[in-house]
N, C-alpha and C positions, 0 to 999 in steps of 0.2 A: 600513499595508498594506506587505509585503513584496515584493520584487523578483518574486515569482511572482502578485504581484494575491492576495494572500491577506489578509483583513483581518484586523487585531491582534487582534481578539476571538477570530477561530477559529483563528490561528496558538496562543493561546494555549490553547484547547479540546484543539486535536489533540497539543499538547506534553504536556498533564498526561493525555489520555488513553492515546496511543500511546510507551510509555516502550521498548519493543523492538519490533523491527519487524513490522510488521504479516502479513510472511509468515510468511517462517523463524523467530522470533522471537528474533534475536540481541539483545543488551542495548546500546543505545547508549551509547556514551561518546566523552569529546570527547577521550580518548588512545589512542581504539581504532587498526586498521587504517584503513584510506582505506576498503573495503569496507565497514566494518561501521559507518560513522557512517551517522548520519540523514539520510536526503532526502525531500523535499516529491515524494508519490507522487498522482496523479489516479488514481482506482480502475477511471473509469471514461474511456478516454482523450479525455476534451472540457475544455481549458481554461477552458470558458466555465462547467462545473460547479462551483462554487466552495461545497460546502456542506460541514457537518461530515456528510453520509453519505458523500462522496466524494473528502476530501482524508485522507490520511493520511499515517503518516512510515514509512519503509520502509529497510530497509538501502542503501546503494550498490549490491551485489552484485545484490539484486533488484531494484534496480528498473532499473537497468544490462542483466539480462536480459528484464525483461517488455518493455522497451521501449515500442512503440506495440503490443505486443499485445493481442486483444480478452482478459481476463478469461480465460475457461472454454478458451478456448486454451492460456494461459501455462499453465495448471492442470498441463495435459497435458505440457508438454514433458519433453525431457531434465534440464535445469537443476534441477526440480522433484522429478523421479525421483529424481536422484541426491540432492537436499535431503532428501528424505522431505514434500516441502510438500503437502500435500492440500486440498481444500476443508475437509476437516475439522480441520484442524492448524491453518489460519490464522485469524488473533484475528476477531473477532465483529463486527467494522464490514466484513469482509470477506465475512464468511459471512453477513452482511442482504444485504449488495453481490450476491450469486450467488444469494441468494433473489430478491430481486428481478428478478431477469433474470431468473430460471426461470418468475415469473408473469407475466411481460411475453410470453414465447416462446409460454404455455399458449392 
C-alpha cells in the first residue's frame, strides 16, 4: 500500500492503464516539468473511494487545478477552457466517471 492507502495491486493497475493523464492527456515522464509528472488523482473527491473506477493518475497541473472540485464543475472552468479539456477529450475511466453521475442525477 502507498502513502495514499492505495493497494499494490491497483497502484499497479492504474500505472499500466493511465500512461498520460487522465485529463489533458499530457505523457508522463519522470524528466518532465514538476507539472506534467503523474499524481495519484480521486476522480471522485472521497478518500475512502479506493477502486480502480476512481483512482487515477493525472498531470500536477490538473490535478493542482480540480482540487476538491466536484467533477462536472472542474469540467467547466477556466483552466479547462483554456486546455480545450472536455468531458469528451478526457480518457475513458473519466467519461464512465461522468456517466455515472449523470445516472445517479436522473
Amino acid at each position: 500500500m502507498n502513502r495514499w492507502k492505495i493497494p499494490a495491486w491497483l497502484e499497479k493497475e492504474v500505472r499500466e492503464r493511465d500512461k498520460a493523464c487522465v485529463y489533458c492527456g499530457v505523457a508522463f515522464a519522470t524528466d518532465a516539468p514538476h507539472a506534467s509528472r503523474a499524481s495519484w488523482e480521486h476522480i471522485i473527491n472521497d478518500a475512502k473511494i479506493v477502486t480502480r473506477e476512481n483512482i487515477a493518475l493525472c498531470c500536477r497541473a490538473c490535478n493542482s487545478s480540480k482540487g476538491v472540485s466536484d467533477l462536472a464543475a472542474w469540467l467547466e472552468s477556466a483552466y479547462c477552457k483554456r486546455r480545450g479539456i472536455t468531458a469528451l477529450t478526457v480518457a475513458e475511466v473519466i467519461q464512465e466517471a461522468i456517466g455515472r453521475a449523470s445516472s445517479v442525477e436522473k
